[in-house]
Structure formats: C-alpha cells, structure tokens
C-alpha positions in Angstrom: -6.8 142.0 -53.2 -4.3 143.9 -55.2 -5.4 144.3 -58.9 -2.0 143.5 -60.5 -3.1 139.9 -59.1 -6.8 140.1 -59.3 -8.0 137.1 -62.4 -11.5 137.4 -62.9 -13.2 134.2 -63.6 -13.9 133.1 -67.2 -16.9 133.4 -68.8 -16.9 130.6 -71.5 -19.3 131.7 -73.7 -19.4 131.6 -77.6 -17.9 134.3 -79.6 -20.5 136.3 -81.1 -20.0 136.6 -85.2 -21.1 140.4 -85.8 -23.1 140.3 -88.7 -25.5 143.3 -90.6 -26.8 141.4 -93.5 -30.7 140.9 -94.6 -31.9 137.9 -93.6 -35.6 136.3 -93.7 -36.7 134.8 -90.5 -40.3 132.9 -90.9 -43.0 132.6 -88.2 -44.8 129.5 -86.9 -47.6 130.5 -89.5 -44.9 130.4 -92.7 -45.2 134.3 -92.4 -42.0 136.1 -93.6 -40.4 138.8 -91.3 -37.6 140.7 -93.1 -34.4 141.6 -90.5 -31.4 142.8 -90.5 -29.3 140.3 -88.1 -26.8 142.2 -85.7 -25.0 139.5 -84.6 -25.6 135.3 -84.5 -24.0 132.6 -83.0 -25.0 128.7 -83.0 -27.2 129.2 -79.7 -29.3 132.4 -81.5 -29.0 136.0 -83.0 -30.0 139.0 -82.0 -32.1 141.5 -85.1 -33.5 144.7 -86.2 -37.1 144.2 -87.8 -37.8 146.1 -91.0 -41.7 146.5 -90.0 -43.0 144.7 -87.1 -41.0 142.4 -85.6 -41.9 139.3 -83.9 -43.9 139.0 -80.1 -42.2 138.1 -77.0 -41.7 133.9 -77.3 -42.9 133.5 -80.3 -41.8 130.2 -82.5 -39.5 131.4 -85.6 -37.4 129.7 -88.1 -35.1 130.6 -90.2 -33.2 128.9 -93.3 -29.4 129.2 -93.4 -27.4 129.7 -96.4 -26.6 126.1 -96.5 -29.9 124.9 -96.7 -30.3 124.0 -93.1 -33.4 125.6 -90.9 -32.9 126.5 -87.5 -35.9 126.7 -85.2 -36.0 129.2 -81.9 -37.6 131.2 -79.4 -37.9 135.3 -79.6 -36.4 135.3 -76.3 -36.4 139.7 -75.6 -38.0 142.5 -77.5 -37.0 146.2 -77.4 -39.4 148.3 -80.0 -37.7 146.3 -83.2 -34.9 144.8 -81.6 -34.9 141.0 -81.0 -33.5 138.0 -79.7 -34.1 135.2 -80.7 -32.4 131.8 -78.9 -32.2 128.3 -81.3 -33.4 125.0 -80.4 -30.5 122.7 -80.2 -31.5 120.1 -79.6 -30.5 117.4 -82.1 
C-alpha cells in the first residue's frame, strides 16, 4: 500500500500524565515505600524506588491527594523501576 494512504489503526489508550513528584506508596503490611512516580494514569503508574522497591505482584496502595486510596498490583520490575496496575473495580 502506498504510505500517503496507509492509516494505522488506533490504539485507544489513556493518555499518560507525566509526573516526577514524591509520592508514598504503602504495602499490604502498612509498610511505607518512598517513590518518585514517572508517570500515572487512572489504570496505574509506573515509579522509581528510593531504596528497595516493591516484589514482582505484590499488593500496594497508595493515598491520593484527595483523600482517596487506590489499591494495585506491581505488575513489572526493572532494578527500582516499577509498575504498578490499579484495581478498578468499583
């Protein structure tokens, strides 16, 4: 196909808010994890860890600014990088 008429498909997925702020994420123990979030979204974030930063799907929270608390998943791990993907279920 020529490329002046090549459309690739859509990918309809949620803009990304780039973010580098501190931020406190909490284990499933109550254990506070100090990050610095890279970028978040309603469906999860994505973190650096400022020591060790949390295992492969392990159960984290974390409190928003407007008082509501989001649980989620650490979904990948890369030395301290992490992702983490929210429960949204209502």
């Amino acid at each position: 196909m020529d490329e002046p008429r090549f459309r690739p498909t859509p990918h309809w997925r949620e803009r990304r808010r780039r973010r580098c702020m501190r931020f406190a994420l909490t284990d499933s123990a109550g254990v506070e994890i100090a990050v610095i979030v890279r970028d978040i979204s309603t469906r999860g974030l994505s973190a650096a860890a400022m020591g060790t930063p949390p295992a492969l799907n392990e159960v984290v929270r974390a409190r928003l600014a407007d008082g509501r608390v989001l649980w989620g998943l650490v979904r990948w791990q890369d030395d301290n990088l992490f992702g983490v993907e929210f429960d949204t279920q209502e």
